[in-house]
C-alpha positions as CSV (number, residue, x, y, z in Angstrom):
1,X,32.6,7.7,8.1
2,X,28.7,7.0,7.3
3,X,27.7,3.4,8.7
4,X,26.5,0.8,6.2
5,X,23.0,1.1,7.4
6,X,23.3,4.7,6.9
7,X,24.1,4.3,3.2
8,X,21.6,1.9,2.4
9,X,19.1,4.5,4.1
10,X,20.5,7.2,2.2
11,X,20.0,5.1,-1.1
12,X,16.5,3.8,-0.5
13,X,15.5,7.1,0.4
14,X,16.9,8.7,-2.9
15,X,15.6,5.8,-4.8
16,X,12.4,6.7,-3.6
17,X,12.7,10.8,-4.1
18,X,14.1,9.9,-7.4
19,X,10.9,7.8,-9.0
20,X,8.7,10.0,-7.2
21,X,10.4,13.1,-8.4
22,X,10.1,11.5,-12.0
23,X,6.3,10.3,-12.0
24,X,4.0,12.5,-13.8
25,X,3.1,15.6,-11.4
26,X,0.3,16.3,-9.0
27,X,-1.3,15.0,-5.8
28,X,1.3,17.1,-3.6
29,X,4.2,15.8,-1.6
30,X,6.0,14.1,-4.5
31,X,5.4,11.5,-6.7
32,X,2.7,10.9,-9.4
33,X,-1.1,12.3,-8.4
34,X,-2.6,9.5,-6.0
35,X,-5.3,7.6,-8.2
36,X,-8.7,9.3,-8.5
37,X,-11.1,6.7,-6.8
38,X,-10.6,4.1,-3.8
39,X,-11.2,0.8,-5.7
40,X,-8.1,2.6,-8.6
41,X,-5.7,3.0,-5.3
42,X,-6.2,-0.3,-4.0
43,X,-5.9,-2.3,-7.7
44,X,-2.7,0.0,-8.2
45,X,-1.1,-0.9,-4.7
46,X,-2.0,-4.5,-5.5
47,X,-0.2,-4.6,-8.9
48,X,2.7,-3.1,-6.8
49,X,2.8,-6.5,-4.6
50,X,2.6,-8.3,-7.4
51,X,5.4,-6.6,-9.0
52,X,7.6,-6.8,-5.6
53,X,8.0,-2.9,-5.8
54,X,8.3,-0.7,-2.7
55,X,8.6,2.2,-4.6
56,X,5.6,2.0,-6.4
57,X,4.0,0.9,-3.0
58,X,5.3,3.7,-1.0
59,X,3.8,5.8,-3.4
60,X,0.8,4.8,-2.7
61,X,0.6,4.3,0.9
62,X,-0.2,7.3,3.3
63,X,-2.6,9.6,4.9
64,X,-4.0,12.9,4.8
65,X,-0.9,14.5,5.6
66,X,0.6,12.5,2.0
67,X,2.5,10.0,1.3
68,X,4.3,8.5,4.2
69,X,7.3,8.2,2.6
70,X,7.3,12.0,2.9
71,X,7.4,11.7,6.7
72,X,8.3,8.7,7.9
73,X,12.0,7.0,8.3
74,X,12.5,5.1,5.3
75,X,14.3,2.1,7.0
76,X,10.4,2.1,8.8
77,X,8.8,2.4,5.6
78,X,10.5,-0.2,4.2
79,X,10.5,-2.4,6.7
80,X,6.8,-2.2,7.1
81,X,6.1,-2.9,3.2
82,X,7.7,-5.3,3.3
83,X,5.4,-7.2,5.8
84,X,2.8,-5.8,3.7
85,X,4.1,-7.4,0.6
86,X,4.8,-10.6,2.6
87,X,1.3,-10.9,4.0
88,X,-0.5,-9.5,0.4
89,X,1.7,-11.9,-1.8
90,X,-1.0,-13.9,-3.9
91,X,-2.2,-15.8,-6.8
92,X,-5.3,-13.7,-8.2
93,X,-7.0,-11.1,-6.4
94,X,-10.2,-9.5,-6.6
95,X,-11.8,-6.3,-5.5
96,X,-15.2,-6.9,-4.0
97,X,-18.3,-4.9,-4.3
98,X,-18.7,-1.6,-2.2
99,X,-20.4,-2.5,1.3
100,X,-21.6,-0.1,3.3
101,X,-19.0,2.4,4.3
102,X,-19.9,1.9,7.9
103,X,-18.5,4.4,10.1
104,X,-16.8,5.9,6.7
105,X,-16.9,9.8,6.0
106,X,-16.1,11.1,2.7
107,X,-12.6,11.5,3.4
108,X,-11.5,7.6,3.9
109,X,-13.3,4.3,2.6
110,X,-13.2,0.5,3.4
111,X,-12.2,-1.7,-0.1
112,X,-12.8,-5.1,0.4
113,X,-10.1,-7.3,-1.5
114,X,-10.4,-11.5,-1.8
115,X,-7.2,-12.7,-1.7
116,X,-6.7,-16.3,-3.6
117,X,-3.4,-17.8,-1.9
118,X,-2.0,-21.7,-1.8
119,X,-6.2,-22.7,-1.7
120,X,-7.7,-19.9,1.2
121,X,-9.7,-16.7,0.0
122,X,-9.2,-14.3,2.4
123,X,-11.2,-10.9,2.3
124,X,-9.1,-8.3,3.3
125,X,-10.1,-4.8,4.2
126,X,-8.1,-2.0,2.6
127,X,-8.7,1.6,4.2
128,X,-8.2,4.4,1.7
129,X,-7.9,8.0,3.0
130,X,-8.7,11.0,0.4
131,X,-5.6,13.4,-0.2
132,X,-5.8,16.1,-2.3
133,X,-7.6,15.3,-5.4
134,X,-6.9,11.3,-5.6
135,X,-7.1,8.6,-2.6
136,X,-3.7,6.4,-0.8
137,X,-4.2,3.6,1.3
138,X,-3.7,4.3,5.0
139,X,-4.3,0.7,6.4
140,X,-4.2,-2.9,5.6
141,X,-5.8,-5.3,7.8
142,X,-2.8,-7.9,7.6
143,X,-4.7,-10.0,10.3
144,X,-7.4,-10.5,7.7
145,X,-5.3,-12.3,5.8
146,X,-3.7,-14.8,7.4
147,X,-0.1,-15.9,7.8
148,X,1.4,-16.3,4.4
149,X,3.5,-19.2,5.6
150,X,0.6,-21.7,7.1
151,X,-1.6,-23.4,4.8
152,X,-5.7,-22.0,5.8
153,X,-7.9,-23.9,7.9
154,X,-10.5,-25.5,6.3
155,X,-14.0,-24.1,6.9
């Protein structure tokens, strides 16, 4: 007999297959083409926050190998959006101007995104990595902005 957490895994996991098997085609590895430009991934991933959905995030969120939801345990994937979402929760957002792509091939890209959240701007850096013809975000740097739970220290 298949363990509760089993289920749940089983579900989230065909949740997932299911939305990505519905989206409109492309970008490989299930799921709708990944957006065509760095600052279109990030703004899409951000709407997903905003929309609490770990689907739409997941669908977004990878590597050059694809999405990670393609590889990765889903009880992990979830898990870690979900400290995502936590951390990215906000008011307004903003993407900043490109800065120099220091370090940066053509195959991944920093996106700068000001966070506006209970009175503190953070900037946080988004890393987008190319796959196929479209870009997914491979790393959020959650340090950058701050504990969701503590009000910011004043400057």
């Amino acid at each position: 007999m298949p363990s509760l957490r089993m289920t749940r895994s089983i579900a989230l996991l065909g949740a997932i297959l299911t939305v990505g098997s519905c989206s409109s085609g492309g970008g490989g590895g299930g799921g709708a083409a990944a957006p065509s430009s760095p600052e279109a991934t990030v703004d899409a991933f951000m709407n997903a926050v905003r929309a609490n959905s770990l689907v739409a995030m997941a669908d977004l969120w990878g590597s050059d190998r694809g999405r990670v939801k393609n590889y990765m345990n889903p009880d992990e994937v979830e898990r870690r959006l979900t400290v995502m979402r936590i951390y990215l929760e906000f008011e307004e957002y903003e993407i900043l101007a490109p800065g120099a792509q220091m370090g940066m091939d053509e195959k991944q890209r920093i996106v700068r995104v000001q966070l506006t959240r209970m009175g503190c701007r953070p900037v946080v850096p988004f890393t987008v990595t190319r796959f196929g013809n479209g870009w997914l975000v491979s790393n959020v740097d959650l340090a950058a902005a701050g504990n969701p739970a503590r009000p910011c220290q004043p400057e």
